[in-house]
C-alpha positions in Angstrom: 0.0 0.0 0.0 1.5 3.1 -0.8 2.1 6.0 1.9 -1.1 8.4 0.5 -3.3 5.3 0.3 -2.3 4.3 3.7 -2.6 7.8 5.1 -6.2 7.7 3.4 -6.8 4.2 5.3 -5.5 5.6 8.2 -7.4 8.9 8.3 -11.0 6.6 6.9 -10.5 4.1 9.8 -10.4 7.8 12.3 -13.2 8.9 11.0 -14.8 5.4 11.3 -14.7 5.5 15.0 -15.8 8.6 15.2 -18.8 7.7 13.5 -19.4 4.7 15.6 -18.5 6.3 18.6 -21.9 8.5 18.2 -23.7 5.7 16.5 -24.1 3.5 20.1 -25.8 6.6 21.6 -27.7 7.7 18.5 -29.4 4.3 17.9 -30.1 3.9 21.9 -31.6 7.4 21.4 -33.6 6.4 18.7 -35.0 3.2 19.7 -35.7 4.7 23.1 -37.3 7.3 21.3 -39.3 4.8 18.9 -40.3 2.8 21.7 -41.9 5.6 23.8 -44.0 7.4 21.3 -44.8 4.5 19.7 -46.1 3.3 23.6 -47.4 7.3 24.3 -49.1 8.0 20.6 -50.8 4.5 19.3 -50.5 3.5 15.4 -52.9 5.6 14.2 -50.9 9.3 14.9 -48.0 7.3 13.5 -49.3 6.4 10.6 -50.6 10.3 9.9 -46.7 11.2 10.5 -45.7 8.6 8.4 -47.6 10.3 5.2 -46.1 13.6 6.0 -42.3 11.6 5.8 -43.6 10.0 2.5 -43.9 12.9 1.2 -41.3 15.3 2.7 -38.4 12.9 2.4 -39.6 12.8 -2.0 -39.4 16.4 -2.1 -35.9 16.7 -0.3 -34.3 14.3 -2.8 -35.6 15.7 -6.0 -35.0 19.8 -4.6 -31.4 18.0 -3.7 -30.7 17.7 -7.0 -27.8 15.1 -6.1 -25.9 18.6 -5.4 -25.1 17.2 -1.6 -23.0 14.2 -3.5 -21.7 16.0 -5.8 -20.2 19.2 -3.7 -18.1 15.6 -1.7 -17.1 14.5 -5.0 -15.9 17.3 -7.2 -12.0 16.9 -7.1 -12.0 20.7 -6.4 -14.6 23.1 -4.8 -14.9 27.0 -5.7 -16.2 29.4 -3.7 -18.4 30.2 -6.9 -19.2 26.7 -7.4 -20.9 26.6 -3.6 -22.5 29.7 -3.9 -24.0 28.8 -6.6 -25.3 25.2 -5.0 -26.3 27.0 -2.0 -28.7 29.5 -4.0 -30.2 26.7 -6.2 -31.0 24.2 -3.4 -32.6 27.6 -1.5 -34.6 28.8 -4.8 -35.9 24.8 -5.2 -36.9 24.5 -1.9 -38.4 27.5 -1.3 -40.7 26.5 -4.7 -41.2 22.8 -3.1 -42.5 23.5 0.1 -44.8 26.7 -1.3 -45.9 23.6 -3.8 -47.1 21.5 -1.1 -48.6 23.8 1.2 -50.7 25.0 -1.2 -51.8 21.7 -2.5 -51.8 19.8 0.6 -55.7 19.0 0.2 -55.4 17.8 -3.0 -52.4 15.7 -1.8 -54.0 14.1 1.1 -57.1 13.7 -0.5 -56.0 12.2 -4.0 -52.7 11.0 -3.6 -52.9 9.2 -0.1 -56.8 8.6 -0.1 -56.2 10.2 3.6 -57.5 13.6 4.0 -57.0 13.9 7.6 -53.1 14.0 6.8 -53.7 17.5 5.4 -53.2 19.6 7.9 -49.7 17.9 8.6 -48.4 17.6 5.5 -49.0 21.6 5.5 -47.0 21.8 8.7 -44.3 19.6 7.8 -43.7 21.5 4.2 -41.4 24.6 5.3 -38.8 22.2 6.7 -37.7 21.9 3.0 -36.0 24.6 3.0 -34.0 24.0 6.4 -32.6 20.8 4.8 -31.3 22.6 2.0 -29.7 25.1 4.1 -28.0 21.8 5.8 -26.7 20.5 2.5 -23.7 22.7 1.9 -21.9 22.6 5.3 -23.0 19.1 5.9 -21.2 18.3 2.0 -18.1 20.7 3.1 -17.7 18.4 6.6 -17.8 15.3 4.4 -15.4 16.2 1.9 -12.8 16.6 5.0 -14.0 13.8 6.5 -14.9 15.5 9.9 -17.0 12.9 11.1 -16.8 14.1 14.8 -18.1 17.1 14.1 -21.0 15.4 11.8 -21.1 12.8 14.9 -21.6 14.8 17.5 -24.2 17.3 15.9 -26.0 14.3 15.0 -26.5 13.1 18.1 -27.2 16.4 20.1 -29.8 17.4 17.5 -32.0 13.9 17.9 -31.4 13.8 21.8 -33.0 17.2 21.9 -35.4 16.9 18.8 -36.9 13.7 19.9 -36.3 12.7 23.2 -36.8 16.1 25.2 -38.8 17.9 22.5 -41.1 14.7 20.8 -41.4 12.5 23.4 -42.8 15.9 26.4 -45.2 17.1 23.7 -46.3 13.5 23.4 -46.6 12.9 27.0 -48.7 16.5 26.8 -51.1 14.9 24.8 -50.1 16.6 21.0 -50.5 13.3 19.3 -49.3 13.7 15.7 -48.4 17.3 16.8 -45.6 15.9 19.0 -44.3 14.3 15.8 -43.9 17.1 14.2 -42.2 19.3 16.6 -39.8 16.5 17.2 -38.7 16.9 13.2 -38.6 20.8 13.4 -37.1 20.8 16.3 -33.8 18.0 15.3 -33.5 19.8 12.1 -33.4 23.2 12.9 -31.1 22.0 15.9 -28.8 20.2 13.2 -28.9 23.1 10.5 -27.6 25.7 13.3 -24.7 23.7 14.5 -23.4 22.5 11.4 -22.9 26.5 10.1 -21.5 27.1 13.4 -18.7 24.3 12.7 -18.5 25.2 8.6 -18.1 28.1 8.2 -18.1 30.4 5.2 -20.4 27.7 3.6 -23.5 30.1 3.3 -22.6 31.7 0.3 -24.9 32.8 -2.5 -24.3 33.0 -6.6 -25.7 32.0 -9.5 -28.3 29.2 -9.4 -29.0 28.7 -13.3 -24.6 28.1 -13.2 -23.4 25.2 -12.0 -20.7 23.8 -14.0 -18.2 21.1 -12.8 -21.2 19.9 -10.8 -24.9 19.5 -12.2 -23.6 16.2 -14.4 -22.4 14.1 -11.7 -25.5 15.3 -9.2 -28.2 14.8 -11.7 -27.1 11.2 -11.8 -27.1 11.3 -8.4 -30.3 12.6 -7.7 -32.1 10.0 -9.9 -30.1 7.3 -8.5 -31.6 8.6 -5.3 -35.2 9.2 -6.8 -35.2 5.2 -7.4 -33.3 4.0 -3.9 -36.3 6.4 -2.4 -38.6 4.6 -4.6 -37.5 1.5 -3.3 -37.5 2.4 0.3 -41.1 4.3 0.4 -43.0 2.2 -2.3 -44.1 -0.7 0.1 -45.3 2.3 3.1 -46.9 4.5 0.1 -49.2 1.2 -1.1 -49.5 0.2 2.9 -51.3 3.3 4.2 -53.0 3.8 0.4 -54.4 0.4 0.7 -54.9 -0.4 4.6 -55.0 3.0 5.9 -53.4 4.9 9.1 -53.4 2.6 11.3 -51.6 -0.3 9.0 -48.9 2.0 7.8 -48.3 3.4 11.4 -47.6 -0.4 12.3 -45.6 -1.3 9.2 -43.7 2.1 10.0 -42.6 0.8 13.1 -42.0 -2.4 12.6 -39.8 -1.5 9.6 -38.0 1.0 11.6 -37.4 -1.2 14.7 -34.7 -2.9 12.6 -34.1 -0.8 10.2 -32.6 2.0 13.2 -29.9 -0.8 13.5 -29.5 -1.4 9.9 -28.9 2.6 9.1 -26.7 3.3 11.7 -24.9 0.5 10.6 -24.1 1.5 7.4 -24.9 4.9 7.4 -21.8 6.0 8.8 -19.6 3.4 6.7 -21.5 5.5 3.4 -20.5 8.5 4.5 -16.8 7.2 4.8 -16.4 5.4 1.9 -17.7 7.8 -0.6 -15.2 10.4 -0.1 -12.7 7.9 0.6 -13.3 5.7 -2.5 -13.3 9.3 -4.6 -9.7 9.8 -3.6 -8.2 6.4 -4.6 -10.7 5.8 -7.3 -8.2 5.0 -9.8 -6.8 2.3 -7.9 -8.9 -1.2 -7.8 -6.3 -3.0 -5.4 -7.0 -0.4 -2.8 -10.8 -0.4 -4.0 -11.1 -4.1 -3.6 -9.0 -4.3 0.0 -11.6 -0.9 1.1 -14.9 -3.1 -0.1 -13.9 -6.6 1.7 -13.1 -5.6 4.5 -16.7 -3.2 4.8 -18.0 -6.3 3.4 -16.9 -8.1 6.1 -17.3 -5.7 8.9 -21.4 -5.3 8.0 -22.1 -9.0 7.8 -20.5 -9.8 10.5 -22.9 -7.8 12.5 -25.7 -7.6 10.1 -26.2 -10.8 10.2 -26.7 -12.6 13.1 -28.2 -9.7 14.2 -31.1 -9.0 12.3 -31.1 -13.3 11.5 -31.8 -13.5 15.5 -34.4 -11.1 15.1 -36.1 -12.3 12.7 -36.3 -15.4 15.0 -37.2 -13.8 17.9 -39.9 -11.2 16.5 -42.7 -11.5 18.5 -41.0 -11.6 21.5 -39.5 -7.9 20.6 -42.7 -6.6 19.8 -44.3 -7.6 22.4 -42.1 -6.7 25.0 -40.5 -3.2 23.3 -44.4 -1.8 22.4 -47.0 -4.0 23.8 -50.1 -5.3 23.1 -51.7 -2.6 21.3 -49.2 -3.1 18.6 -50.4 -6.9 18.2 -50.8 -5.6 14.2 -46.9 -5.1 14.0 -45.8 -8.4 15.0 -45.8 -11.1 11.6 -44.5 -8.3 9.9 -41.3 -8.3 12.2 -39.5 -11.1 11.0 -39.8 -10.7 7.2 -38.8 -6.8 7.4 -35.9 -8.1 9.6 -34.7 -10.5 7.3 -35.0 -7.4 4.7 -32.0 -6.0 6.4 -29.5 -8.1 5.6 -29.1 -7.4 2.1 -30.0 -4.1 2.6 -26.9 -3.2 4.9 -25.0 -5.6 2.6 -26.1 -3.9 -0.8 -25.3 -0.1 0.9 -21.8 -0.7 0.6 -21.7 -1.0 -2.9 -23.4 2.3 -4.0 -21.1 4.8 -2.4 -17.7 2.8 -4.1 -19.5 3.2 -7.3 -19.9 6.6 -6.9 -16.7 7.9 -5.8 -15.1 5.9 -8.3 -17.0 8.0 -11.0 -19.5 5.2 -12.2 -22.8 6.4 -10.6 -24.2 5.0 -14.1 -23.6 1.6 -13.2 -26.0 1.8 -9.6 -28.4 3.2 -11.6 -29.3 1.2 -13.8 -29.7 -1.5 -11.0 -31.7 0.7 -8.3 -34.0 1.4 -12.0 -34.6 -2.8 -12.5 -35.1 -3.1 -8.6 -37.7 -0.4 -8.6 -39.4 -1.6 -11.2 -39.8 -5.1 -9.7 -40.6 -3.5 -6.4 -43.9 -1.8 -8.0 -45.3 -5.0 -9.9 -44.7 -7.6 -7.5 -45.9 -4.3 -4.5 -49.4 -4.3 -7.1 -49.8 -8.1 -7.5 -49.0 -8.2 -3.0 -51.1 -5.8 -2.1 -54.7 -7.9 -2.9 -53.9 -10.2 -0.4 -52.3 -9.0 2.7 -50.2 -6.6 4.8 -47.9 -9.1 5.5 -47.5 -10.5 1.5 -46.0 -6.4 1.3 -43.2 -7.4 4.0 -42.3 -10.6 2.1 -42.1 -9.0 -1.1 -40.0 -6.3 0.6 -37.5 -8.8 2.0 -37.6 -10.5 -1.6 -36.9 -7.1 -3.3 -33.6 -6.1 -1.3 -32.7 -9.8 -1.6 -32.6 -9.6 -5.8 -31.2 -5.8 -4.9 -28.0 -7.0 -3.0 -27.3 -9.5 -5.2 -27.6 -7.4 -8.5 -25.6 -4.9 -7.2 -22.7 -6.8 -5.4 -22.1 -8.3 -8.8 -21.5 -5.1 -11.0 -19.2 -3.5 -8.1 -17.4 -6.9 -7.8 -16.7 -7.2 -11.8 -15.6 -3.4 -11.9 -13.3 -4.0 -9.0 -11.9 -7.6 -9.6 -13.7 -9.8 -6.9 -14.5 -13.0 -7.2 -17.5 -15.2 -5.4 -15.2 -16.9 -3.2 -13.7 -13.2 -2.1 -17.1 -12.6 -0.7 -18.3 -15.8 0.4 -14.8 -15.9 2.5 -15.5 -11.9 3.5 -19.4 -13.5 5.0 -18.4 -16.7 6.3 -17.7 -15.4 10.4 -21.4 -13.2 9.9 -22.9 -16.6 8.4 -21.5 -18.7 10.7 -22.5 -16.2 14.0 -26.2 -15.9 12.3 -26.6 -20.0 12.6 -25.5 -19.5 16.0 -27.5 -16.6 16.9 -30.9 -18.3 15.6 -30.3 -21.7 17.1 -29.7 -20.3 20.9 -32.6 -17.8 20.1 -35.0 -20.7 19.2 -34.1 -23.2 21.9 -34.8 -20.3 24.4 -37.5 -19.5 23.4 -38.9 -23.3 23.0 -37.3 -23.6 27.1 -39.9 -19.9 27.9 -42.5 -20.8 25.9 -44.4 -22.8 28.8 -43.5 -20.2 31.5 -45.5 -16.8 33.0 -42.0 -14.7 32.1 -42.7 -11.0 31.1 -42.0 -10.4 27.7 -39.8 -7.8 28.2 -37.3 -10.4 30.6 -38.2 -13.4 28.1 -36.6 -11.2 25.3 -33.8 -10.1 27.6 -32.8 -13.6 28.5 -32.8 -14.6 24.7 -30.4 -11.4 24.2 -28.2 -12.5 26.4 -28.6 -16.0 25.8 -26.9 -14.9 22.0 -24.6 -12.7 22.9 -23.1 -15.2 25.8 -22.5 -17.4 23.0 -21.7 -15.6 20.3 -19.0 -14.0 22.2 -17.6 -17.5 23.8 -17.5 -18.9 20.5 -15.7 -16.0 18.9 -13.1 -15.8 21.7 -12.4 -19.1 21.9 -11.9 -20.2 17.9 -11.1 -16.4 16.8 -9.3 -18.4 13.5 -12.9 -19.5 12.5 -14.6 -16.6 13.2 -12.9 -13.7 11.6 -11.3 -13.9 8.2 -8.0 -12.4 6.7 -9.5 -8.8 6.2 -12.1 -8.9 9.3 -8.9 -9.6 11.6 -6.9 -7.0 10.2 -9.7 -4.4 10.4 -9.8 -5.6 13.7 -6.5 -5.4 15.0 -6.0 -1.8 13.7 -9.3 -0.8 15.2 -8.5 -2.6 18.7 -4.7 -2.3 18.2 -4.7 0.0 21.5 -6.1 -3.1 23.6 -2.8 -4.7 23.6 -2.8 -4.9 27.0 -5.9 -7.0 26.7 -3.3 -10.1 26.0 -3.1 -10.3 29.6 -6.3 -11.2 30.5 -6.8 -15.2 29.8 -10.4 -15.0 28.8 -8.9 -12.7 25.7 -5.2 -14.3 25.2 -6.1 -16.2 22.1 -8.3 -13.9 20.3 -5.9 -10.6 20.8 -3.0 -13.1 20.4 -5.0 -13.6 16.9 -5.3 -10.1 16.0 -1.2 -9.4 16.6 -1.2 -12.1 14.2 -2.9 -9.9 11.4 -1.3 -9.0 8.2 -2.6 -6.1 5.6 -4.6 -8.2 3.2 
């Protein structure tokens, strides 16, 4: 490895721990937050939210213009050229959100067959224009790969959005309202800090002159237009077809693991776009970069979301109770949905920073397309046919896309079944102990709630016994090198004989 590639790798792997340093606290925050207004609100409030997100999250990615991508990718970045983003994404989303407050009837009425959403998508509509103002210092962070800046803004915003902000309202009795103020109340939170940390990126110009940039974003931003697609289809035909209520319990359902899921491999994205950018004429350091991510996700991925898959009732029942008794089939097929979908997200950003956002295109175009006829030919028969298909989808997604990254970058099948085999191997693991606890509950008067802790702990005990004990089965070439540079400060650890043989494991770890 060269010395700027190995700087790169050096700097990449800082800013991954900086991301996952906030990403323990964020997803806690989250799923605390999840759990309580799911428990304080009911399905019905969450499924009028869940319209207003539909909707909101559309218009954010077309007024984007794939300009936030862009402004990390351009190999320079002008003062001119940002002022001239910056007054584009302001003159879009002022139009957007003036758009849809004026037609929120119509919206609500035609589009969702949901009137009573009206009056919140009307609310919801001027935060358009704080997420463009959030664009270029969140781009200008990205591009220098200040993750704990991006980390720690993150976090503070949600903390105070949704769990001081969302979750008193709620308890106040605003319903939906409490929703709402919880989204304000993050963004604007987010927008503010990030300009405090970047700045000089407010800057005005020309927004009809964008050169340098408006090619690669436009890609971009109908790559995105068909991963939003992809993601929003199955809620859009849920709460069209089966109403509030359903797509408030699909909502949840789908974000009970999907919280894990983005967090994940959000903050890997985020890393390896700007990373793979800066070495993107170089597949050996491509190739080393996408195993060992690769590796990194499935190992977690899944056993993770395998276990609880297995486990799904017991989580809904114990984390929102009974009056979610709609959500639970729909667990374990949307859980299941996750572990391509974590797979498959490490392939998009490595296509785009190596120039070729062509190529994830034309793949997120096919999947979106399959997603809407086999969504219309699912949604005669039942709510939980729309998981399955879901799960199915992301499935023929991963795989579609794996494949053209792997053939532009020169890995084989047995690269990646070699990069999965410790994830694989954990995920048998993880649903065995999970189902033979379960069988050894299932005739006592447990709680949920210390049923599903004893089946967390039941998987973890042995996941982590295993993994300490027969580390050379467990993590591969590039998952223990990852490893040992991550952990390398543990040395000390050797000591200790519980973790003699697995550090002794990682000292043993070569660059791949």
């Amino acid at each position: 490895m060269s010395g700027s590639s190995g700087s790169l790798t050096d700097r990449g792997l800082r800013a991954i721990k900086w991301n996952y340093i906030g990403t323990i606290g964020r997803a806690l925050a989250q799923l605390l937050s999840l759990v309580a207004l799911a428990r304080l609100l009911g399905p019905e409030p969450t499924g009028l939210f869940g319209y207003a997100l539909l909707l909101i999250s559309f218009a954010a990615l077309a007024a984007d213009m794939g300009l936030s991508a862009a402004l990390v990718q351009a190999a320079t970045l002008s003062r001119e050229q940002l002022g001239n983003a910056v007054s584009r994404l302001l003159l879009v989303a002022v139009a957007a959100s003036t758009v849809i407050f004026l037609l929120a009837d119509l919206i609500a009425g035609h589009l969702f067959d949901t009137p009573e959403s009206a009056p919140v998508l009307r609310a919801i509509a001027p935060s358009l224009i704080v997420s463009a103002l959030s664009v270029p210092p969140a781009a200008l962070l990205r591009r220098e790969l200040q993750f704990r800046a991006l980390t720690l803004i993150g976090l503070g915003s949600y903390v105070f959005g949704y769990l001081i902000v969302g979750i008193g309202m709620a308890r106040a009795g605003a319903g939906v309202w409490a929703l709402v103020a919880a989204w304000y109340a993050q963004n604007l939170t987010g927008c503010i800090a990030m300009h405090n940390v970047a700045r000089g990126s407010l800057l005005l110009g020309n927004p009809l002159r964008l050169p340098g940039l408006s090619g690669f974003g436009g890609v971009i931003m109908v790559t995105y237009l068909f991963n939003w697609v992809i993601d929003n289809a199955t809620p859009f035909v849920v709460g069209r077809s089966f109403g509030p209520t359903a797509l408030g319990a699909f909502n949840v359902s789908n974000n009970l693991v999907r919280t894990p899921a983005s967090h994940l491999v959000t903050n890997l994205q985020t890393v390896l776009f700007p990373a793979s950018a800066r070495v993107q004429d170089n597949p050996a350091a491509l190739r080393r970069a996408y195993l060992m991510a690769l590796a990194g996700v499935g190992f977690v991925a899944i056993p993770l979301f395998a276990g609880a898959a297995v486990a799904s009732h017991l989580v809904v029942g114990a984390l929102l109770g009974h009056q979610w008794a709609i959500a639970q089939p729909l667990l374990a097929p949307l859980a299941l949905a996750m572990i391509p979908h974590s797979l498959m997200a490490i392939s998009g950003p490595m296509l785009g920073g190596k120039g070729e956002p062509l190529a994830e295109l034309y793949v997120q175009a096919a999947t979106a397309a399959l997603l809407l006829l086999a969504l219309f030919a699912a949604a005669s028969f039942s709510l939980l046919a729309l998981a399955w298909v879901v799960c199915g989808v992301y499935a023929v997604r991963c795989l579609g896309m794996t494949l053209v990254l792997a053939q532009r970058i020169g890995v084989d099948l047995g690269d990646l079944f070699s990069a999965l085999r410790g994830g694989l191997m954990l995920a048998s693991v993880a649903m065995a102990v999970a189902a033979g606890i379960e069988h050894l509950l299932a005739t006592t008067t447990l709680a949920p709630t210390l049923q599903l802790a004893i089946v967390i702990a039941g998987i973890v005990l042995a996941c982590v016994a295993l993994l300490l004990t027969l580390p050379a089965i467990f993590l591969e070439q590039h998952l223990a090198w990852l490893a040992s540079r991550l952990l390398g400060h543990f040395a000390y650890a050797q000591r200790w004989p519980l973790l003699h043989r697995f550090m002794a494991h990682l000292s043993r770890a070569h660059a791949p």
